[in-house]
N, C-alpha and C positions, 0 to 999 in steps of 0.2 A: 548451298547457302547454309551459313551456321546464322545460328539465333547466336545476340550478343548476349553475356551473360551479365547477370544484377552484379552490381557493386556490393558488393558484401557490407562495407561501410557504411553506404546508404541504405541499405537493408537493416542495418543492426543500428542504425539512427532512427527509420521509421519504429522498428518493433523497443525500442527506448522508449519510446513515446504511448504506444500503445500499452506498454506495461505499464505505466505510467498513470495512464486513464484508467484500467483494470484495477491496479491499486488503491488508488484513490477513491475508487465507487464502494471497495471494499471499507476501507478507512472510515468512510462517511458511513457506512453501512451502519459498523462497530460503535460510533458515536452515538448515532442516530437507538441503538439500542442497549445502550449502556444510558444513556438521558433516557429514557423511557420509565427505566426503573432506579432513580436515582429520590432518592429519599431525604428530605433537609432538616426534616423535624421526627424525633428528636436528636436524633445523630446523624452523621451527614455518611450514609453508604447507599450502595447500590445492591438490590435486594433481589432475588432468584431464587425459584419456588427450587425444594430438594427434587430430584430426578426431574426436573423441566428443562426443553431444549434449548431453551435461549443461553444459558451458559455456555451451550456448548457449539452453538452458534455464534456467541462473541468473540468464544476463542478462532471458532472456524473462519472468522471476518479476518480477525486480526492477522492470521498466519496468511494467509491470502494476500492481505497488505504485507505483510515483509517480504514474504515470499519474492512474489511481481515486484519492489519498490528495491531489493537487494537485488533483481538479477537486470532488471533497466537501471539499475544505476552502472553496476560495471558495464552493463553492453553500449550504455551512451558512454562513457570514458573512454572504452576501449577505441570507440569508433571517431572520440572529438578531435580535432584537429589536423587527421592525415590529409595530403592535398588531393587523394584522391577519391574524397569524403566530398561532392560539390552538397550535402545535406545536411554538412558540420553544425549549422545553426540548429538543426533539428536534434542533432548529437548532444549538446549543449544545455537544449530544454530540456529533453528528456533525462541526463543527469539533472539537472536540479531541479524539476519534478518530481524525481525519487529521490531527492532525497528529502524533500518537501513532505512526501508520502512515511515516508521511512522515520520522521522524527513526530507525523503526528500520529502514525498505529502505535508507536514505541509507548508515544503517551497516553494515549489510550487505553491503550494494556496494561500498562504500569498503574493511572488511576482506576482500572476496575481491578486489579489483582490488589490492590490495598483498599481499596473502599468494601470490596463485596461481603455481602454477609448472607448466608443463608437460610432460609425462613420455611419452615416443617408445613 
């Protein structure tokens, strides 16, 4: 008796997904700690003590989000639409969930790499 073997496409349609969610918690993470230290008076930056870990933590979120949001987006592409993909719908999501993922760390990084200011 042989074991059947996974569908690789539906394999690489679930783990789309699941990077998807991984990225995403990353994403909100990075928000979630860039609004913490976000300053509106008198100038509008986000503020980080010198040698404190949260900088280096926002970046750690951020990369995390690309990371996972860059490699489920191609492995739901690679996997959408073969016919013998019966999880295509999940192919699907999970590309445009990364890329979902992928345009909001982009902006996140990009508004704390121009707002930050460093504070002694």
């Amino acid at each position: 008796m042989s074991k059947a073997k996974a569908n690789p496409y539906e394999r690489n349609a679930k783990l789309s997904v699941g990077l998807a969610a991984l990225g995403g918690l990353a994403a909100l993470a990075a928000m979630a700690m860039v609004l913490q230290n976000l300053h509106t008076e008198p100038s509008f930056e986000v503020r980080y003590a010198a040698g404190s870990k949260r900088f280096m933590a926002i970046l750690g979120a951020t990369a995390v989000a690309l990371l996972a949001g860059t490699i489920g987006f191609f492995t739901g592409l690679s996997s959408a639409g073969h016919k013998r993909n019966k999880l295509s719908h999940l192919s699907w999501t999970g590309f445009f969930s990364n890329a979902g993922v992928l345009t909001i760390a982009m902006s996140v990084f990009v508004f704390f790499w121009l707002a930050k200011e460093k504070v002694n």
